[in-house]
C-alpha positions as CSV (number, residue, x, y, z in Angstrom):
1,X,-38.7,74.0,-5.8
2,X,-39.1,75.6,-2.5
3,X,-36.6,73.9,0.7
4,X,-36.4,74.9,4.5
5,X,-34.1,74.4,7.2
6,X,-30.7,74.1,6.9
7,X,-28.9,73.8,3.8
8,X,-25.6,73.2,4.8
9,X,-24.0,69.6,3.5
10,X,-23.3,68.7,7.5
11,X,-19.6,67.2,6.3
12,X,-17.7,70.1,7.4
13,X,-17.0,70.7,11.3
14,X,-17.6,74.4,12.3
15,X,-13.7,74.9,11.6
16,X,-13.8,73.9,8.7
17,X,-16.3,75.7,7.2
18,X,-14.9,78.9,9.0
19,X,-11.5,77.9,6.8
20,X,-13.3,77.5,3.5
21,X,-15.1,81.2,3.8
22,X,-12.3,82.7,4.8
23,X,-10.4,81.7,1.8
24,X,-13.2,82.7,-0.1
25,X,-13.2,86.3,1.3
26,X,-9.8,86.6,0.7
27,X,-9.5,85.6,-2.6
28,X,-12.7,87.4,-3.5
29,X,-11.1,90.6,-2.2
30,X,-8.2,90.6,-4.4
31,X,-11.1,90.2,-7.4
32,X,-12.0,92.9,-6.5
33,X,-8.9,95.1,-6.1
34,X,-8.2,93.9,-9.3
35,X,-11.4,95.5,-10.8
36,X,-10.9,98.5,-8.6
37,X,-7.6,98.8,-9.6
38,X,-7.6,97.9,-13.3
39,X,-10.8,99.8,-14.5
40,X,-9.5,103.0,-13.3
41,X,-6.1,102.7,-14.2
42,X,-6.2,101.4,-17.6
43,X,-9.2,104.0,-18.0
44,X,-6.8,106.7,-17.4
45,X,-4.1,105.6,-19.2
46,X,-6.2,105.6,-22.1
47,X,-7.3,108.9,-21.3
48,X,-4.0,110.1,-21.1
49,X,-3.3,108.6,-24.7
50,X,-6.5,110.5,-26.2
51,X,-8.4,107.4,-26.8
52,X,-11.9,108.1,-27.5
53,X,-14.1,107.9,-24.8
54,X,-16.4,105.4,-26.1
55,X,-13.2,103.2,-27.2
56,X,-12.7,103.2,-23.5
57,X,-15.8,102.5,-22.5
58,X,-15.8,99.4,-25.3
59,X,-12.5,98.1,-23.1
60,X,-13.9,98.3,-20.4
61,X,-17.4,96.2,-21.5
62,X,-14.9,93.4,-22.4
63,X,-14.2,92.3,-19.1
64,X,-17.7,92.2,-18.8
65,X,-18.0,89.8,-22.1
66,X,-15.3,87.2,-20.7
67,X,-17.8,87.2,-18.0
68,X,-20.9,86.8,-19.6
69,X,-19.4,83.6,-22.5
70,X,-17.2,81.7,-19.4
71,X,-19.5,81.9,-16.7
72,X,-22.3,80.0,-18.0
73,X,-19.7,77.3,-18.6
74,X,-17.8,77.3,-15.4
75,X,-19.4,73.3,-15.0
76,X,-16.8,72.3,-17.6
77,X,-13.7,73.6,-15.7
78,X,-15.1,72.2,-12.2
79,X,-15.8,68.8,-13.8
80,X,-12.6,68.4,-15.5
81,X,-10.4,69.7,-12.3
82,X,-12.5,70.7,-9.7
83,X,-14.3,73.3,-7.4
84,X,-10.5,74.3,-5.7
85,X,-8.3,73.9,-9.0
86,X,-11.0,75.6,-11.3
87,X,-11.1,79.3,-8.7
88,X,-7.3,79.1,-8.4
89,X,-6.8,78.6,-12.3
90,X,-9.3,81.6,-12.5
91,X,-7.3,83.7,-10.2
92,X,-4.1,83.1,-12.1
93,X,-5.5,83.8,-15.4
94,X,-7.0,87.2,-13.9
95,X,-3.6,87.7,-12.6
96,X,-1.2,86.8,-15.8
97,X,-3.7,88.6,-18.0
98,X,-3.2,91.6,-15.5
99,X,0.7,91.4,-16.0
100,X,0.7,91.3,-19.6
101,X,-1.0,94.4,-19.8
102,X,2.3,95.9,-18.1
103,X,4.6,95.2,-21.0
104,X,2.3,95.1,-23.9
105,X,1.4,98.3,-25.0
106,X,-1.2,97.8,-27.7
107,X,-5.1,98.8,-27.8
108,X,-6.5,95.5,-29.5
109,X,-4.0,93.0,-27.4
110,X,-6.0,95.0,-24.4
111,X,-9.1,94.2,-25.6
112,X,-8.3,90.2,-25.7
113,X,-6.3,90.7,-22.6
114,X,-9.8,92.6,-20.3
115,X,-11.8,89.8,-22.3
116,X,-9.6,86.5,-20.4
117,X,-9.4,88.7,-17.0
118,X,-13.3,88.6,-17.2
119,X,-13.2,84.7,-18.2
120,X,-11.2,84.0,-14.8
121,X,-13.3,86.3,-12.8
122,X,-16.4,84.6,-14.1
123,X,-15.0,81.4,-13.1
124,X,-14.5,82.0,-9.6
125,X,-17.5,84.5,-9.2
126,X,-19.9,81.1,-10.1
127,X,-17.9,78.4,-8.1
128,X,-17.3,81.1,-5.3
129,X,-20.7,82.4,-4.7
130,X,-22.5,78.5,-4.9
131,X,-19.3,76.8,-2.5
132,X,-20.2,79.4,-0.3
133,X,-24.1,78.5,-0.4
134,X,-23.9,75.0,-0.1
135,X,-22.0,75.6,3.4
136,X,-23.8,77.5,5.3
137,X,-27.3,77.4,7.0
138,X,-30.0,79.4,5.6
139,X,-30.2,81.3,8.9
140,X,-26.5,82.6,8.4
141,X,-26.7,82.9,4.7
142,X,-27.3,87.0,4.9
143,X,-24.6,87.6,7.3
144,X,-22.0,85.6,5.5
145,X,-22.7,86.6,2.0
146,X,-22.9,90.8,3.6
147,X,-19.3,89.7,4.3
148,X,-18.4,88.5,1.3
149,X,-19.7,91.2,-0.4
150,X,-17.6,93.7,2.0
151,X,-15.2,91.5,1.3
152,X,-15.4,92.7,-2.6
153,X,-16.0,95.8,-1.6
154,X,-13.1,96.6,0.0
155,X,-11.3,95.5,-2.2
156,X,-12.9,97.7,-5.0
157,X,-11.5,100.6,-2.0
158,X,-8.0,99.6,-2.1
159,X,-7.6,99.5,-6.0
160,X,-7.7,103.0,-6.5
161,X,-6.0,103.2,-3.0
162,X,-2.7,101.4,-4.2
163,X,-2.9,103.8,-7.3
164,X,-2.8,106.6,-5.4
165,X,0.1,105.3,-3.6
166,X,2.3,103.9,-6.2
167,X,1.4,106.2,-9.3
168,X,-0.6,105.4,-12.5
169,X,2.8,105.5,-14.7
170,X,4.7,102.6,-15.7
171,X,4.3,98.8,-15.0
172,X,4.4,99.4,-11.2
173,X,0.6,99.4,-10.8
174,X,-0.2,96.3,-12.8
175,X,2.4,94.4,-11.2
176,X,1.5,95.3,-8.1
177,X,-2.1,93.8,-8.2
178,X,-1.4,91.2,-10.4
179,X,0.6,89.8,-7.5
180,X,-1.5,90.6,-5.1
181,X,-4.2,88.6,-6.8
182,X,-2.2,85.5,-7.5
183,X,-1.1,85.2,-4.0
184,X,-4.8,85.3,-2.8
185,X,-5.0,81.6,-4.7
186,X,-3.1,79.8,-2.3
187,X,-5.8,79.9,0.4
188,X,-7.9,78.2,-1.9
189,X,-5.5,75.4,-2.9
190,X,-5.4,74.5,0.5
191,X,-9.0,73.9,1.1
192,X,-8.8,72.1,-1.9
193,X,-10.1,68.9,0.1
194,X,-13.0,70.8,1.6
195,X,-14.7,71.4,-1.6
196,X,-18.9,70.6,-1.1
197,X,-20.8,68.7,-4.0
198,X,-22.1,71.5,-6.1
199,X,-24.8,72.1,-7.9
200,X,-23.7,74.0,-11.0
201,X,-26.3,71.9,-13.3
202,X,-29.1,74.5,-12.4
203,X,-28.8,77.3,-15.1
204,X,-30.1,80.4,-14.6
205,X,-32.2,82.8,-16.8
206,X,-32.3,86.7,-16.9
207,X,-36.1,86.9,-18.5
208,X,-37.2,84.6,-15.9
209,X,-35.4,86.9,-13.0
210,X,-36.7,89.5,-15.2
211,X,-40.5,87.9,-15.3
212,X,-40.7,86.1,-11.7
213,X,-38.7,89.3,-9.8
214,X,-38.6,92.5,-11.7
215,X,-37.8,94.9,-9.2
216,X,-35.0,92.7,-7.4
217,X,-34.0,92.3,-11.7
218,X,-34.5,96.4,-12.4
219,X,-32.0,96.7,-8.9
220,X,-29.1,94.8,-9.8
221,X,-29.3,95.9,-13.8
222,X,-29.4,100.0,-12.0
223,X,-26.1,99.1,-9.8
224,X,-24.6,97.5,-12.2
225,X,-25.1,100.2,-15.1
226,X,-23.8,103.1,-12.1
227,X,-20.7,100.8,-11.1
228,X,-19.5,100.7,-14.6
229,X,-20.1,104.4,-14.9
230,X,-18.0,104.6,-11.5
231,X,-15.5,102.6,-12.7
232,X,-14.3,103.7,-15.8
233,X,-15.8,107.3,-16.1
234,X,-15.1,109.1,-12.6
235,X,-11.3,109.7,-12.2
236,X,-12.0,111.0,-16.0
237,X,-15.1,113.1,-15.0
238,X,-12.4,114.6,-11.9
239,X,-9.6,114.9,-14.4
240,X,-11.9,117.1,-16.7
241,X,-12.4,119.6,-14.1
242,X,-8.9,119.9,-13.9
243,X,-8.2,117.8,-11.2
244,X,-4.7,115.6,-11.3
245,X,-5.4,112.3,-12.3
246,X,-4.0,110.9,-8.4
247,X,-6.7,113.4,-7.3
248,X,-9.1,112.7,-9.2
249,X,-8.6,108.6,-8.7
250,X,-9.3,109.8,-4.7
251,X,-12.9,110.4,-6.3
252,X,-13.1,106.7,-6.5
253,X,-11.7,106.0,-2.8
254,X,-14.3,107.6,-1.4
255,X,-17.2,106.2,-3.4
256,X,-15.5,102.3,-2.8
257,X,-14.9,103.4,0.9
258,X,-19.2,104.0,1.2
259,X,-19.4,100.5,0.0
260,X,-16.5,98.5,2.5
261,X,-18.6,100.6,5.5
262,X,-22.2,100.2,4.8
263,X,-22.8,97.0,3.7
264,X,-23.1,95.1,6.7
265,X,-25.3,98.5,8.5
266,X,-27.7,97.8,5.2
267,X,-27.5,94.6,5.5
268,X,-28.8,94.7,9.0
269,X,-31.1,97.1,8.4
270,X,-32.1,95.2,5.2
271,X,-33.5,92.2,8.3
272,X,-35.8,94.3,10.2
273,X,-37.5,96.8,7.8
274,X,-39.3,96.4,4.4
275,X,-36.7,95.3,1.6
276,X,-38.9,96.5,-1.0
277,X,-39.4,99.8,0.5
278,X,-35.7,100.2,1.5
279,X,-34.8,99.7,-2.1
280,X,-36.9,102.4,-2.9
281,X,-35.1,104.9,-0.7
282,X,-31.8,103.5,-1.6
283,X,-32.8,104.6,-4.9
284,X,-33.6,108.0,-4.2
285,X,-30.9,108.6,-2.8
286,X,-29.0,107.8,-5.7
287,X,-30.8,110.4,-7.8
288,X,-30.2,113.1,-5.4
289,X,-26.2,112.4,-5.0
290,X,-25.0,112.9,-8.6
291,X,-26.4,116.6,-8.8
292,X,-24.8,117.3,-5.0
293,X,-21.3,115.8,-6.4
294,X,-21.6,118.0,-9.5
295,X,-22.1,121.3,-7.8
296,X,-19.7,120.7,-4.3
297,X,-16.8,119.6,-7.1
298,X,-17.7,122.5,-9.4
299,X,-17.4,124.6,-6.1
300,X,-14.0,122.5,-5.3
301,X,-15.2,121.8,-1.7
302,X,-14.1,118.8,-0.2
303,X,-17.8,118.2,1.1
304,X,-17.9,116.3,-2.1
305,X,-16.6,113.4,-0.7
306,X,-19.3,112.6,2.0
307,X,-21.6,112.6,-0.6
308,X,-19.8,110.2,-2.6
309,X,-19.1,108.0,0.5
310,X,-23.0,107.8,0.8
311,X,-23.5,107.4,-2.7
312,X,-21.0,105.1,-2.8
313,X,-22.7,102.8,0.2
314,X,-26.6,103.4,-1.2
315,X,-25.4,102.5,-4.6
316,X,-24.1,99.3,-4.1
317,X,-26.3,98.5,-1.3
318,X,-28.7,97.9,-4.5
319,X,-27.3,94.8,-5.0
320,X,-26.6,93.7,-1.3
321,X,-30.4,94.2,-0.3
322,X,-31.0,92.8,-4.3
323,X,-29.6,89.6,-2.7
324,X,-30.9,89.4,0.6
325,X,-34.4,89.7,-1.3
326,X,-32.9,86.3,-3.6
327,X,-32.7,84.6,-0.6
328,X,-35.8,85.3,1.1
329,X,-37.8,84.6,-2.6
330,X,-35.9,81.5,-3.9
331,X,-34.8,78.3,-2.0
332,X,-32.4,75.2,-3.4
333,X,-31.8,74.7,-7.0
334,X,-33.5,77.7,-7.4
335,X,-32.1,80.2,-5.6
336,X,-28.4,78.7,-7.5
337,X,-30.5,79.7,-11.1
338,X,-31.2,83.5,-9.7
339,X,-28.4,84.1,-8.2
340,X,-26.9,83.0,-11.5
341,X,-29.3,85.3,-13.5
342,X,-28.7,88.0,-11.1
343,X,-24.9,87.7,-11.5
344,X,-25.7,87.7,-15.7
345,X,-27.6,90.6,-15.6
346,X,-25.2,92.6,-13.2
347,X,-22.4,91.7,-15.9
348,X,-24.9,92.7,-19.0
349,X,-25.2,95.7,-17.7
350,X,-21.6,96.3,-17.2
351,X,-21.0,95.5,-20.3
352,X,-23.5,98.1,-21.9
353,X,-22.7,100.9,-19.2
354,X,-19.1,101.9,-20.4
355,X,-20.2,103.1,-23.8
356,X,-23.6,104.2,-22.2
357,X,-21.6,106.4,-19.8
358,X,-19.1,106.9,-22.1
359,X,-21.4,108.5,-24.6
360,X,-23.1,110.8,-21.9
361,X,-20.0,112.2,-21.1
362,X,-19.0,113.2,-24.4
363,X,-22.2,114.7,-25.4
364,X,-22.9,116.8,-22.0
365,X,-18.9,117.7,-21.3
366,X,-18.1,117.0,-18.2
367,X,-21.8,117.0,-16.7
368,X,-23.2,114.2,-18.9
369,X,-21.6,111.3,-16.7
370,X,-23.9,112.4,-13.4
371,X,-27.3,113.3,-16.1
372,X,-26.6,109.6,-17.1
373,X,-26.5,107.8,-13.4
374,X,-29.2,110.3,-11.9
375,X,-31.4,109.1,-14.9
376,X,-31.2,105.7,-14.3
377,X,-31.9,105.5,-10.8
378,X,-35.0,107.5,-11.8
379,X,-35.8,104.9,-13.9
380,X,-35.4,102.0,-11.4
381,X,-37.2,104.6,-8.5
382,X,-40.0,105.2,-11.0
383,X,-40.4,101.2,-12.1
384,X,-39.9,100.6,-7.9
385,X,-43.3,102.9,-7.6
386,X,-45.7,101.3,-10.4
387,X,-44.7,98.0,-9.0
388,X,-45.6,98.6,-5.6
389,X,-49.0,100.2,-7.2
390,X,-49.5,97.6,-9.3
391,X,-49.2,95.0,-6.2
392,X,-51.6,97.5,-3.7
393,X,-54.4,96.6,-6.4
394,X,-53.6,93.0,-5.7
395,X,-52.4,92.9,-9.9
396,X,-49.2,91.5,-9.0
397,X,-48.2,88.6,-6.6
């Protein structure tokens, strides 16, 4: 089903729907200084008890697995309490699952525990991302959701920010952004009232993303395989080259730092030139970065962090551009189904990448985590190419 125009409901007043995003940007920031945070942290505390690497990648991936079994039913919580009630009992789950992890010290507990802090991000991510939608007019939709996705972004930042800050040791850090995160559900309780009919009936598909778009599919799967490798692999990556793990957690600042500043510059950019074409050189650039990090950190020059800013930026731009490209293909129910496949395939690939990376690491010591991220950004570079071949012959649409 194709739509034009606007697609905003027309019951809010300007105001209103100014209050409803910015409760969404908040609370979708503290999602993601909770990832930012947790990922890292719990990844080097396991570190630090000798946990296997591939164990830690498998906690990890089970954040991803709340995600993946709760979001496709996130129509069940809305129906039975609503749009407002269903994102703030999300938020508190993420946040009481966050605290238990502070007092419970147990490897299997912290695999159920990662599993229900995925379940409550899941269910905010899908009521979030479709409230959001239905309230804006398609001629705004790329600037607000380049906010929202700074909006994640910095929060991503200022997770390994507050670790640096307050330590990795003891239940400080858990605390800490398990608070911040709860009190980031208040703003949505208050637009409780403001809530738009949603259309959470439309289910999306990843082999139909996969089929219909493959190169907006083969974007977000690449980003989401390199943010999991980000996540959980490169404080440990900075730790085995003898870095401190604070030090090495600063690794992470800068990468998270590339995505708060240049979303909204890609995004832009992302308007005016070819989106295909850009996600080719966003690509390339992301083959080229992990060998620079590798040798500027084996040389211990702090010209390693540029490069991870930009990395950092380029990386996740993947997905911003991924979703401009969404928009611009799909319209209506059907731009709620891909961006619902798109979300389950960035999560499917989180959930793989931890032991992928984790693996690579282990079997190249310490160089295997950048051979792992440069390779699959080859990958998505080299699919990029054939596709854009394949439509010069006039053999794809």
């Amino acid at each position: 089903m194709k739509q034009t125009g606007d697609d905003r409901d027309g019951t809010l007043s300007p105001a209103q729907v100014m209050r409803s995003l910015l409760a969404h940007y908040a609370s979708s920031m503290a999602i993601g200084l909770a990832v930012g945070g947790f990922v890292p942290l719990i990844a080097v505390t396991l570190e630090a008890r000798q946990v296997d690497p591939v164990m830690i990648g498998i906690n990890s991936a089970m954040t991803s697995l709340g995600v993946l079994v709760v979001a496709p039913n996130a129509t069940v919580f809305v129906r039975r309490f609503g749009a407002s009630p269903a994102m703030v009992g999300g938020l508190l789950l993420t946040a009481l699952s966050a605290l238990a992890m502070a007092f419970i010290d147990n490897l299997w507990a912290w695999m159920v525990l990662r599993f229900l802090m995925g379940a409550g991000v899941s269910i905010h991510w899908v009521v979030s991302e479709t409230w959001m939608n239905a309230i804006v007019s398609e001629r705004r939709r790329g600037l607000v959701m380049s906010i929202y996705i700074t909006s994640i972004a910095s929060g991503f930042a200022l997770g390994p920010l507050i670790l640096t800050l307050i330590g990795t040791q003891g239940p400080a850090p858990f605390v800490t952004i398990a608070a911040v995160t709860a009190l980031t559900a208040l703003p949505l309780a208050l637009i409780r009232k403001l809530a738009p009919p949603l259309a959470l009936e439309t289910k999306g598909s990843v082999i139909r993303l996969a089929r219909e778009a493959p190169t907006i599919f083969a974007a977000v799967l690449t980003v989401g395989l390199i943010d999991a490798a980000f996540f959980t692999f490169l404080p440990i990556y900075g730790i085995r080259l003898g870095m401190p793990s604070e030090t090495a957690i600063t690794l992470l600042t800068a990468v998270f730092a590339g995505n708060v500043a240049l979303q909204i510059p890609l995004g832009w950019i992302a308007d005016r030139v070819n989106r295909r074409g850009m996600l080719l050189v966003l690509g390339t650039i992301c083959i080229a970065c992990p060998g620079l990090v590798a040798w500027l950190l084996w040389a211990d020059s702090l010209a390693a962090y540029p490069i991870l800013f930009i990395w950092g930026g380029c990386s996740f731009g993947l997905y911003t551009v991924g979703v401009t490209m969404l928009g611009e293909r799909y319209r209506g129910g059907e731009l709620v189904a891909a961006n619902a496949a798109f979300v389950m395939t960035f999560e499917l690939a989180n959930l793989f990448g931890p032991p992928l990376s984790g693996w690579a690491i282990e079997a190249w010591v310490p160089t295997g985590l950048m051979l792992y991220m440069a390779s699959i950004c080859a990958g998505f570079v080299l699919l990029s190419l054939i596709r854009g071949w394949m439509r010069a012959r006039g053999a794809v649409g």
